[in-house]
C-alpha positions as CSV (number, residue, x, y, z in Angstrom):
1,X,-22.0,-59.5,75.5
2,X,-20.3,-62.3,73.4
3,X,-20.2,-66.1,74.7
4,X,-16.3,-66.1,74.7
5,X,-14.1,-64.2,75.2
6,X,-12.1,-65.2,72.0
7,X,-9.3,-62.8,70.3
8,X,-10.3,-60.8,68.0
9,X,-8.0,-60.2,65.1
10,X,-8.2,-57.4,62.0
11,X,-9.3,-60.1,59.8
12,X,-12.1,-61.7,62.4
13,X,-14.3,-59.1,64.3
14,X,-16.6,-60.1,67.3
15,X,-19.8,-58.7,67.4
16,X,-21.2,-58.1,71.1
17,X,-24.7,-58.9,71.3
18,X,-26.5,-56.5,73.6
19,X,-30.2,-58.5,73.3
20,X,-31.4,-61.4,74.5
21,X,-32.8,-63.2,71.4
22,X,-30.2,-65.8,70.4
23,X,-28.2,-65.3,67.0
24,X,-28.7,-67.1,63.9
25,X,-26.8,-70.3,64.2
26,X,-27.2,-70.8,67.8
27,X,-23.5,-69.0,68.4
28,X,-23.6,-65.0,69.6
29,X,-20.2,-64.8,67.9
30,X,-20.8,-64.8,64.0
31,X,-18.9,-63.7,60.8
32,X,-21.0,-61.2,58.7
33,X,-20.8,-61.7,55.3
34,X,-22.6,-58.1,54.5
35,X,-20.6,-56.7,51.3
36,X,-20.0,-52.8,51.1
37,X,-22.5,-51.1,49.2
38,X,-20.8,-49.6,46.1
39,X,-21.0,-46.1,47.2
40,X,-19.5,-46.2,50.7
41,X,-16.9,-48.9,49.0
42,X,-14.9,-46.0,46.8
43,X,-14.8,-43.4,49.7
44,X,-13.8,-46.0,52.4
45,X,-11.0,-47.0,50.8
46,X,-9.7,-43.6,50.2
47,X,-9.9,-43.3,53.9
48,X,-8.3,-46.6,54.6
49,X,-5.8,-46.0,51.9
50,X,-4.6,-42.7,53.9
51,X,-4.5,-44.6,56.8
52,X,-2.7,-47.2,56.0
53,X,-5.3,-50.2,56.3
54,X,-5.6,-53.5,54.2
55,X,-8.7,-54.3,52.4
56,X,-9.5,-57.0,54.6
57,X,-8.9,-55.2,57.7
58,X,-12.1,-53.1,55.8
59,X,-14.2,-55.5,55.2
60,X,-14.1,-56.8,58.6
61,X,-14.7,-53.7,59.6
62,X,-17.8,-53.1,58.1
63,X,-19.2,-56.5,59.1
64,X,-19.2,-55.7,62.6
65,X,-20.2,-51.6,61.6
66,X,-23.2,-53.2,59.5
67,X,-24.1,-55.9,62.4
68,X,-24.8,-52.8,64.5
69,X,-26.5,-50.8,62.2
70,X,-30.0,-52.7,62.4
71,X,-31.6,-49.6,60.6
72,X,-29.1,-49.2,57.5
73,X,-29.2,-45.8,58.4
74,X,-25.2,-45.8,58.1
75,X,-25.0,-44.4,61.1
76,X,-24.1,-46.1,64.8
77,X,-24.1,-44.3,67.9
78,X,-21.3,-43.5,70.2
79,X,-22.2,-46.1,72.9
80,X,-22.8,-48.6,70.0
81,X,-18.8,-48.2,68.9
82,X,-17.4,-47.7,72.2
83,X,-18.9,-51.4,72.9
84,X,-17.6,-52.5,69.4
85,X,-14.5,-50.9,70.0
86,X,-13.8,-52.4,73.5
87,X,-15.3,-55.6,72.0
88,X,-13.1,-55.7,68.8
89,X,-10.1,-55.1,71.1
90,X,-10.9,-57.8,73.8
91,X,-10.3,-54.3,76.3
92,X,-12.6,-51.7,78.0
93,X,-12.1,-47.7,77.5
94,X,-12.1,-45.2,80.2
95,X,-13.9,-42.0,79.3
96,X,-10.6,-40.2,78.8
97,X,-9.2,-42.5,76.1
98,X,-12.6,-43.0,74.4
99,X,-13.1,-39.1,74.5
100,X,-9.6,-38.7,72.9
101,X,-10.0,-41.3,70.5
102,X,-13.6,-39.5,69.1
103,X,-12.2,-36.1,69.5
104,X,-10.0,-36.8,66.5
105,X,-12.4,-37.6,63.5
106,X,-16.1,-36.3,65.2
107,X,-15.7,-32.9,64.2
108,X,-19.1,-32.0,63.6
109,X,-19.8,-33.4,67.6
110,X,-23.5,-34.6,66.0
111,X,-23.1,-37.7,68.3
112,X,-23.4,-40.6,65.3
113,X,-21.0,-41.6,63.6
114,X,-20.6,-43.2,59.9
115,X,-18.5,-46.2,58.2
116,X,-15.4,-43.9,57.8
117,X,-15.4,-42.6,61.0
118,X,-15.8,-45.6,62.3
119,X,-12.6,-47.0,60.5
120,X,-10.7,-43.8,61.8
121,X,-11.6,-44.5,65.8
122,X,-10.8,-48.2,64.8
123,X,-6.9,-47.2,63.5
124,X,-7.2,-44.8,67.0
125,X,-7.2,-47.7,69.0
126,X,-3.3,-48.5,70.6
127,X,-3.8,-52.2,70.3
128,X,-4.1,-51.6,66.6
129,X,-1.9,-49.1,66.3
130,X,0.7,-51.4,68.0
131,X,0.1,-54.3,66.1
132,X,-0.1,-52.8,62.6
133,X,2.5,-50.0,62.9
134,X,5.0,-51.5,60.7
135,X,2.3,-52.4,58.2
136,X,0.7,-48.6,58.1
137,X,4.0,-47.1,57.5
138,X,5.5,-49.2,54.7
139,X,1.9,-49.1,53.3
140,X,1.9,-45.4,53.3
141,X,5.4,-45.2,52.5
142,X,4.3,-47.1,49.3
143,X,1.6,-44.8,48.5
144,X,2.8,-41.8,48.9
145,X,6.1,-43.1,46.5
146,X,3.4,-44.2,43.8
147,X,1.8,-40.7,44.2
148,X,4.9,-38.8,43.6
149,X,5.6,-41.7,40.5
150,X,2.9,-40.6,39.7
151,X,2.6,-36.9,39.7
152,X,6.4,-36.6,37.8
153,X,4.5,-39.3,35.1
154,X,3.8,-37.8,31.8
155,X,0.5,-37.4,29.9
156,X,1.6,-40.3,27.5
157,X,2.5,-42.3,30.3
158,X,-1.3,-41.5,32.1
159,X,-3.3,-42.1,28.7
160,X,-1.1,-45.6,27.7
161,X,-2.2,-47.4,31.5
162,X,-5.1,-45.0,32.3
163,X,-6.8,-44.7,29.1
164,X,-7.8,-41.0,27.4
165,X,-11.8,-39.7,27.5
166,X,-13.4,-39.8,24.2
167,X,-14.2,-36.2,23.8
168,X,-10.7,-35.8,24.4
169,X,-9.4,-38.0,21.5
170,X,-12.1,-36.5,18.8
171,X,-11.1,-33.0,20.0
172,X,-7.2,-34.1,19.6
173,X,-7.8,-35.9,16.3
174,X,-10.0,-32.3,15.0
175,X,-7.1,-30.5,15.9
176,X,-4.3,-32.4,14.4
177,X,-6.7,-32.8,11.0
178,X,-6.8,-28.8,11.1
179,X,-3.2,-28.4,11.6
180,X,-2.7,-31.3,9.0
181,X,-4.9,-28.9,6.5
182,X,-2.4,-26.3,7.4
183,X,0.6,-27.6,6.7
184,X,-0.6,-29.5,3.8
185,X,-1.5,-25.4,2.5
186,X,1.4,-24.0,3.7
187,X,3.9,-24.7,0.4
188,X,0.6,-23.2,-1.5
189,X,1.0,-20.4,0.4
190,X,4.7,-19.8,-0.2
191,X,3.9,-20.2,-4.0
192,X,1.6,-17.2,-3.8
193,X,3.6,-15.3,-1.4
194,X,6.8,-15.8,-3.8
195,X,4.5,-15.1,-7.1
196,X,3.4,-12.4,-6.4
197,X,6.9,-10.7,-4.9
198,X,8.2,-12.0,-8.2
199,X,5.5,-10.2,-10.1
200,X,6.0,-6.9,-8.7
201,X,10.0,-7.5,-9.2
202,X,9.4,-7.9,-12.9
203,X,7.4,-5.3,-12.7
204,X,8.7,-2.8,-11.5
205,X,12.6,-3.5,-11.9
206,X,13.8,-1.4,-9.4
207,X,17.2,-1.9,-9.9
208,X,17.0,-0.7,-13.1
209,X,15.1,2.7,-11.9
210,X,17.6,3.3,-9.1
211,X,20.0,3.5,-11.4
212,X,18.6,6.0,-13.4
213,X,17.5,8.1,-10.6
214,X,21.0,7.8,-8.7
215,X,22.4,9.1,-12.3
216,X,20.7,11.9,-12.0
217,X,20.9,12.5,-8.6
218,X,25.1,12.3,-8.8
219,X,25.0,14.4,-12.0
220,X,23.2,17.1,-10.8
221,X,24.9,17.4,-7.1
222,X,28.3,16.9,-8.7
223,X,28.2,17.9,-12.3
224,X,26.4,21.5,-11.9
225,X,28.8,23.4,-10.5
226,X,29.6,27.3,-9.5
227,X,32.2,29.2,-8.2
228,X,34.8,28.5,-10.9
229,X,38.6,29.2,-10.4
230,X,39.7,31.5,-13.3
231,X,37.8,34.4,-14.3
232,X,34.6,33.5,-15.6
233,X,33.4,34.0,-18.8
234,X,36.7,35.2,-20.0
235,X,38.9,32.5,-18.4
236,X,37.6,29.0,-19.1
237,X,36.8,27.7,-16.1
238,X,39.1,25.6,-14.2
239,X,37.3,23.5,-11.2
240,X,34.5,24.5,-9.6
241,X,34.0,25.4,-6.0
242,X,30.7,24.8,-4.8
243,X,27.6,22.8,-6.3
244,X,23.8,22.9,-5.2
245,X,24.3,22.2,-1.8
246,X,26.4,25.4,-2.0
247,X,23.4,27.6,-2.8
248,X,22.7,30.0,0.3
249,X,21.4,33.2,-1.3
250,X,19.9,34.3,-3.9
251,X,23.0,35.6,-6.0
252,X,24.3,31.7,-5.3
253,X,21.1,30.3,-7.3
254,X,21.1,32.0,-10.3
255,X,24.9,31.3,-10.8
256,X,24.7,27.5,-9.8
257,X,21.7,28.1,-13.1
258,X,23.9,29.8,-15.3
259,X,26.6,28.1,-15.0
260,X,26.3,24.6,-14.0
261,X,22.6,23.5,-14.5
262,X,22.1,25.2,-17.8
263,X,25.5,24.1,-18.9
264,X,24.7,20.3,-18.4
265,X,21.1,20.1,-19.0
266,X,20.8,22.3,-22.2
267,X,23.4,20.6,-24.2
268,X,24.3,21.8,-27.6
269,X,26.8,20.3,-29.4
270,X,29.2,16.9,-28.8
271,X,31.5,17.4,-25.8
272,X,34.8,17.8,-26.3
273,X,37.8,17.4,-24.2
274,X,39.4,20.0,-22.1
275,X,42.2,21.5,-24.2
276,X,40.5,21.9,-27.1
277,X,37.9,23.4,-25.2
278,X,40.5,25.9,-23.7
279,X,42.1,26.6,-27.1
280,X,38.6,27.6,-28.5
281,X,37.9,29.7,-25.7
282,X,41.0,32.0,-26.3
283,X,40.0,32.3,-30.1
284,X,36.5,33.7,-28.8
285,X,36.2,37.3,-28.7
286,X,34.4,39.0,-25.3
287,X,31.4,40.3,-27.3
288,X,30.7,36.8,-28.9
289,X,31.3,34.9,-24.5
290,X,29.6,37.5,-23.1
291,X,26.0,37.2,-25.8
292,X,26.4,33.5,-24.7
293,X,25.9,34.4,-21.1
294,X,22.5,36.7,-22.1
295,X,23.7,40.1,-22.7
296,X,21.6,41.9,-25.2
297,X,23.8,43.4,-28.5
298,X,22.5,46.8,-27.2
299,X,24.8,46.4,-23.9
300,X,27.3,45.4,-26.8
301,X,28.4,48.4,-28.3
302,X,32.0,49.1,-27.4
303,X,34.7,47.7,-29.9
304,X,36.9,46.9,-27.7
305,X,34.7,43.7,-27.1
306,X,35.8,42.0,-30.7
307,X,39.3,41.4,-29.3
308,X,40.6,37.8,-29.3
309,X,43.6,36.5,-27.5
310,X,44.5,34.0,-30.7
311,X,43.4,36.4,-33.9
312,X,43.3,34.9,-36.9
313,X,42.6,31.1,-38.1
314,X,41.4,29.4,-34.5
315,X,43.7,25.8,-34.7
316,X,40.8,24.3,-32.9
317,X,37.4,24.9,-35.7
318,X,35.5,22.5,-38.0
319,X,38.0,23.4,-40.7
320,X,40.5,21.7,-38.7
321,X,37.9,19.3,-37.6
322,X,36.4,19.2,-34.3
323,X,34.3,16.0,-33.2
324,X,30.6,15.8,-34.5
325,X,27.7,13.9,-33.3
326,X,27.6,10.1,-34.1
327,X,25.4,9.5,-36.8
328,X,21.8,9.3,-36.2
329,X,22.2,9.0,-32.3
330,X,20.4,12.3,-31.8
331,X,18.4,12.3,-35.0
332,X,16.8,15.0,-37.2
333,X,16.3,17.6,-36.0
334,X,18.3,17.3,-33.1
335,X,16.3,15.6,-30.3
336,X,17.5,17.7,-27.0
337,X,19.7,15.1,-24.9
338,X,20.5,14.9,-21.3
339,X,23.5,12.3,-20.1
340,X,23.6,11.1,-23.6
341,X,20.8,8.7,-23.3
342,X,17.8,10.4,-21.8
343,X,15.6,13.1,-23.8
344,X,14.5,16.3,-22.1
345,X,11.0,16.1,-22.6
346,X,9.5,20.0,-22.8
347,X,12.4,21.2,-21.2
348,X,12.4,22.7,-17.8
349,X,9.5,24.4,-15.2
350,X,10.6,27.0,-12.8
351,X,7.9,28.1,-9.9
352,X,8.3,28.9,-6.6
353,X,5.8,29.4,-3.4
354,X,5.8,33.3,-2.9
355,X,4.0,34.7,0.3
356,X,2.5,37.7,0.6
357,X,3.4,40.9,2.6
358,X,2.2,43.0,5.5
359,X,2.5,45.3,8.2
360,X,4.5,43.6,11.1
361,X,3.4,43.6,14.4
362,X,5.5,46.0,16.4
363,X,5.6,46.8,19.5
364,X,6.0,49.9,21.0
365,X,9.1,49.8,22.6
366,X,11.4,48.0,20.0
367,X,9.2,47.4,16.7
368,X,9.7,50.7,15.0
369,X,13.1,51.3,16.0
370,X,14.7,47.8,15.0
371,X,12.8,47.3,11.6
372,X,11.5,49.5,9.7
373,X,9.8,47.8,6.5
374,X,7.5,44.8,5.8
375,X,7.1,41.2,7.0
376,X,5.8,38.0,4.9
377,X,3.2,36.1,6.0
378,X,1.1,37.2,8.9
379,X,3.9,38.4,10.9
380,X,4.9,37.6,13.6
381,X,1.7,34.7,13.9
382,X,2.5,31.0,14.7
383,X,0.0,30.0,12.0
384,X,2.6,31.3,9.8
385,X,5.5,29.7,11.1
386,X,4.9,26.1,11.2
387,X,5.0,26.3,7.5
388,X,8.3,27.9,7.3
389,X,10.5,24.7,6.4
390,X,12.3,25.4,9.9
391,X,13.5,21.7,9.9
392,X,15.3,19.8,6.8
393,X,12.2,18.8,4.4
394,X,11.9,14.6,4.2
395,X,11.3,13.5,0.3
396,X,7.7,14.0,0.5
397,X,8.0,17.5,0.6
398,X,9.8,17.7,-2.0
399,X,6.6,17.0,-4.6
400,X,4.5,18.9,-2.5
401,X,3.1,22.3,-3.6
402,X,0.8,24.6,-2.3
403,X,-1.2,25.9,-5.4
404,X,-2.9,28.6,-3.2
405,X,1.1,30.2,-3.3
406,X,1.9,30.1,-6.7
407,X,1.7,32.3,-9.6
408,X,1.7,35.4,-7.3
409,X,2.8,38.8,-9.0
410,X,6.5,38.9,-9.6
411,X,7.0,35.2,-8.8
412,X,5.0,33.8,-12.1
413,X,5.4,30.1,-13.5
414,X,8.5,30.1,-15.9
415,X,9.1,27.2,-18.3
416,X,13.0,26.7,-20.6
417,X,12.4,25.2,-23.1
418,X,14.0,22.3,-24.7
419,X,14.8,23.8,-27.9
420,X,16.2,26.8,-26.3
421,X,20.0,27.7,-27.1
422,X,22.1,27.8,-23.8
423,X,22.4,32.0,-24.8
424,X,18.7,32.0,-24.7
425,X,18.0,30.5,-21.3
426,X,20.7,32.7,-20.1
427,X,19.4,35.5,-21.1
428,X,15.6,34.5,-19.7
429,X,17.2,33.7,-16.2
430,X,19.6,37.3,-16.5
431,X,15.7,38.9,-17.1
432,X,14.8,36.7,-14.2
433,X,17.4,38.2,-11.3
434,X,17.3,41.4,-12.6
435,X,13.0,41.4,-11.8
436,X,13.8,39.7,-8.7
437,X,11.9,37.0,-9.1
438,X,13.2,34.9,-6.7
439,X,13.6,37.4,-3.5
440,X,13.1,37.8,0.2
441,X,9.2,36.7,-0.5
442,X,10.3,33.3,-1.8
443,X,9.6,30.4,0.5
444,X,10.3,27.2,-2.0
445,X,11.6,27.2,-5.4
446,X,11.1,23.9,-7.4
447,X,12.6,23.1,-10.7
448,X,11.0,19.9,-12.2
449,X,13.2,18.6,-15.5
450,X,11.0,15.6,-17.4
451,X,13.1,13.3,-19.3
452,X,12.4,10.0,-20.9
453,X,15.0,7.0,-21.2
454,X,14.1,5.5,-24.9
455,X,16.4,2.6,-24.1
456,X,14.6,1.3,-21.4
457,X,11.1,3.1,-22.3
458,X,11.4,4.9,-18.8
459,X,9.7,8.5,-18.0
460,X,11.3,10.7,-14.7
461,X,10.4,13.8,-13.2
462,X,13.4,15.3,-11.5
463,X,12.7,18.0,-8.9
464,X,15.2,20.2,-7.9
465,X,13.9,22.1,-4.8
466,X,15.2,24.8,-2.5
467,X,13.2,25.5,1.0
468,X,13.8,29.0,2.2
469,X,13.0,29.2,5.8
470,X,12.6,33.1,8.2
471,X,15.6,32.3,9.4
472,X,17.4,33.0,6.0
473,X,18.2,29.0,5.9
474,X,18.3,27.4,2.4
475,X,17.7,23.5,2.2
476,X,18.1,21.9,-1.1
477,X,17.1,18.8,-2.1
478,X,17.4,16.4,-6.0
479,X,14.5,14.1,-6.0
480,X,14.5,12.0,-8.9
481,X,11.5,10.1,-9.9
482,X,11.5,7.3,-12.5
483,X,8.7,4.7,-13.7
484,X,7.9,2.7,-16.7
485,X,5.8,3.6,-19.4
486,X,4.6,0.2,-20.1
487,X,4.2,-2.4,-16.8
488,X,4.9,-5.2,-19.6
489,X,7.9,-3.6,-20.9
490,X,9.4,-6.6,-22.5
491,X,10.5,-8.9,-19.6
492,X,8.8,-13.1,-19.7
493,X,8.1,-12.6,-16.1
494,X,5.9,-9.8,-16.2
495,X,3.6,-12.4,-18.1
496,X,4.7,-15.8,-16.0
497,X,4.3,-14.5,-12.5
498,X,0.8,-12.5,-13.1
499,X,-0.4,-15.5,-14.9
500,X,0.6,-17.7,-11.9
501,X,-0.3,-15.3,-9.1
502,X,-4.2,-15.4,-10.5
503,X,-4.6,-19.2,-10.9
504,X,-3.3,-19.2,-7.2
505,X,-6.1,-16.4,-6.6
506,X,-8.9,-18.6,-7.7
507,X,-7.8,-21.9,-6.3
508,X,-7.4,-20.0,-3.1
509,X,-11.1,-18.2,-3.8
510,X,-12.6,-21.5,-4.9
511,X,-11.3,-23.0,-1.9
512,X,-12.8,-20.6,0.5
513,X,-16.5,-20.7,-1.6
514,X,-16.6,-24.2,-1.1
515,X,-15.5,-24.0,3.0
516,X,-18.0,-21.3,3.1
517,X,-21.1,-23.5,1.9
518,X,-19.8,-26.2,3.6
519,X,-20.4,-24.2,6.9
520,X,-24.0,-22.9,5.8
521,X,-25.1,-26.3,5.0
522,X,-23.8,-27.4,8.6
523,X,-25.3,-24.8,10.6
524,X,-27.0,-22.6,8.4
525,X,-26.5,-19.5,6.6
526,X,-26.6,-17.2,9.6
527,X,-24.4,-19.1,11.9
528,X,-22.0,-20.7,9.1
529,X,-20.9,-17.0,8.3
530,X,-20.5,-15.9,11.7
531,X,-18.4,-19.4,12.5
532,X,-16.8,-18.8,9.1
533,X,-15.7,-15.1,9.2
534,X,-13.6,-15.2,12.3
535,X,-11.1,-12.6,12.7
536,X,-8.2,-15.3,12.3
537,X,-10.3,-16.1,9.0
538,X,-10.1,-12.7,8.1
539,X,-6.8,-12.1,8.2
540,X,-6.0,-15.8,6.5
């Protein structure tokens, strides 16, 4: 035991001497001066930290811990602290408090127990805890404030007082030079994104083709008309009734032909306004309307055809003057024209898909008594109708052909031509419905009219195209296709944006080469193109 029975405070901590030999000095009481080995230091004062200690109450602490432990084991045993303990505390334990006070920090019950355990049965004992009470609590009061300071601190807050790890800064400072290389290509980019939508606007103009197709388009859907009021051919026509999309049999097609698209497409003469056109019809006999409409001269023969409604001198004929064509518009000889501007080029194809026929598929108890003749196709197969248009056609369709279908015996390839009289294509499409050329057999009709636009040097392909589905359904559709002849048809930007889209091409491909070898010389060929060529590359 000690020589005195002195006080012991938290900052001055009696050691008990248990042996006999005297103590350096000549006292048995004596301040240890034993520092904290580095590695016990930074866990120890987490542990006093939590439980509210001062650093000097710690470093008394472990002067009296180390005093005991003779071996530097760092270890003492639990008779060793309950004398330190009873000593430290000028008071003895009974085996109820010092069994309560270990219970609480020697979990592992392996009967030593270390530095930090020891500070945890030191803060266990009540004289401490009544002295220091105050102090623990506003201690751990303050840390656990600075703790929530500093959990709602931000990361520039952290790195200005805490400082940031190196590899931290060079992987921020890579990443801000890479995104400082984007940015600094981004307006590059922009230029090549906006050259090159520039180039293909100059190019291809598509105002200017829209327009011509939607010309067509309208003139065709509105202009060709059948159905007239007034009795056709003898009574000019007066408005008429239905147009294309009016066409739902066969008797419908070939009069929206005769008399709408052959009357607007094969063009003959100058148009001429309404009343005069009127007043010429009644000086026309019926022999001389109806030869214009295709009758052969043999079906001709009765005289009662030569009658007139005005006999005589007609007041509307070129010796009264009737408009001519304006000098040199249509040239010599006359270049066939379609809406004034655009030449028929060939003039105009007529084929049609035609299926075959054969025996339908009848059964026994209603086949042969509901339907007695032939079926197209393969019957009654479902190979044969999901080709059967059963739904409207989209604009792909419309250029589509099966060859496989065409051509087929009574449903040849016809072709108007350009330098046909209206009489004459009249009288090819009266030969045509009186053959039945386009009959139950016919699945798609396409008429395709070529014309070129010499005023903007501008080729389109017009198809005209009727889907006939089993169900007796007719869809029609005008599909207008326009292009230029010449991609460098006369515009500076044609020339300025292609020139300016390739020298963005090659910077951007010299650019590239040179971050490519770059990359091999850093980590070799092998491993430069498989660091280079990253999907994200790719796709850049």
């Amino acid at each position: 035991m000690a020589d005195g029975d002195r006080e012991m405070t938290t900052v001055d901590i009696k050691v008990a001497d248990n042996t006999d030999s005297p103590q350096p000095g000549g006292s048995s009481s004596c301040r240890m001066n034993a520092e904290i080995p580095s590695d016990v230091l930074k866990s120890a004062m987490k542990k006093a930290k939590r439980l509210g200690m001062k650093e000097a109450d710690v470093s008394m602490c472990w002067q009296g811990f180390h005093r005991l432990d003779s071996d530097n084991s760092g270890f003492i045993s639990m008779g060793e602290l309950r004398t330190l303990l009873e000593n430290a505390h000028n008071a003895e334990l009974s085996e109820e408090e010092f069994a309560e006070i270990t219970f609480q920090f020697d979990t592992n019950s392996d009967g030593s127990v270390d530095f930090e355990e020891f500070l945890e049965a030191f803060c266990q004992m009540p004289e401490y805890r009544a002295a220091n009470m105050e102090q623990m609590i506003e201690r751990m009061a303050k840390d656990t404030q600075f703790d929530m300071n500093e959990s709602q601190r931000g990361p520039e807050y952290k790195a200005y007082h805490g400082g940031v790890p190196v590899g931290s800064v060079k992987n921020w400072l890579e990443a801000e030079l890479e995104l400082m290389e984007s940015c600094m290509m981004f307006p590059w980019t922009v230029l090549i994104v906006c050259s090159f939508v520039l180039a293909v606007y100059y190019h291809e103009r598509v105002e200017i083709l829209f327009a011509q197709d939607e010309a067509i388009r309208y003139d065709i859907s509105e202009n060709a008309n059948f159905a007239f009021a007034g009795i056709t051919p003898f009574q000019n026509g007066r408005i008429g009734l239905k147009n294309l999309y009016d066409v739902n049999t066969v008797a419908d097609f070939f009069s929206w032909m005769n008399l709408g698209l052959v009357s607007i497409f094969f063009s003959e003469s100058w148009d001429i306004s309404e009343t005069r056109v009127n007043t010429i019809a009644k000086c026309t006999s019926a022999r001389q309307i109806l030869k214009e409409f295709g009758l052969k001269d043999s079906a001709l023969q009765s005289s009662s055809l030569d009658r007139k409604e005005f006999e005589g001198d007609c007041p509307e004929s070129q010796a009264h003057g009737l408009p001519q064509d304006p000098p040199g518009w249509f040239g010599t000889p006359r270049t066939p024209t379609y809406l004034t501007y655009n030449s028929v080029v060939g003039g105009l194809r007529m084929r049609q898909e035609r299926l075959d026929t054969v025996e339908c598929s009848k059964s026994d108890t209603y086949g042969g008594k509901l339907h007695g003749g032939e079926c197209i196709g393969h019957g009654r197969e479902p190979s044969a109708w999901a080709q059967g248009y059963w739904l409207k056609p989209d604009s792909r369709a419309s250029v589509q052909f099966d060859p496989a279908l065409a051509d087929k015996p009574g449903g040849e390839t016809v072709y108007l031509l350009s330098g046909q009289s209206q009489a004459e294509v009249r009288g090819i499409l009266r030969d045509l419905e009186d053959r039945v050329w386009m009959g139950p057999y016919t699945k798609k009709v396409e008429l395709l009219m070529p014309t070129y636009n010499p005023h903007i040097d501008a080729f389109t392909a017009t198809y005209i195209v009727i889907f006939i589905n089993p169900s007796g359904h007719y869809w029609r559709r005008v599909y207008p296709v326009s292009f230029w002849l010449n991609p460098y048809h006369g515009w500076w930007g044609c020339y300025a944006f292609d020139i300016l889209w390739v020298i963005l091409v090659f910077k951007m491909i010299f650019e590239e080469g040179r971050d490519l070898v770059k990359a091999w010389r850093e980590w070799g060929i092998v491993a430069g193109s498989i660091g280079y060529f990253t999907l994200s590359n790719c796709v850049d």
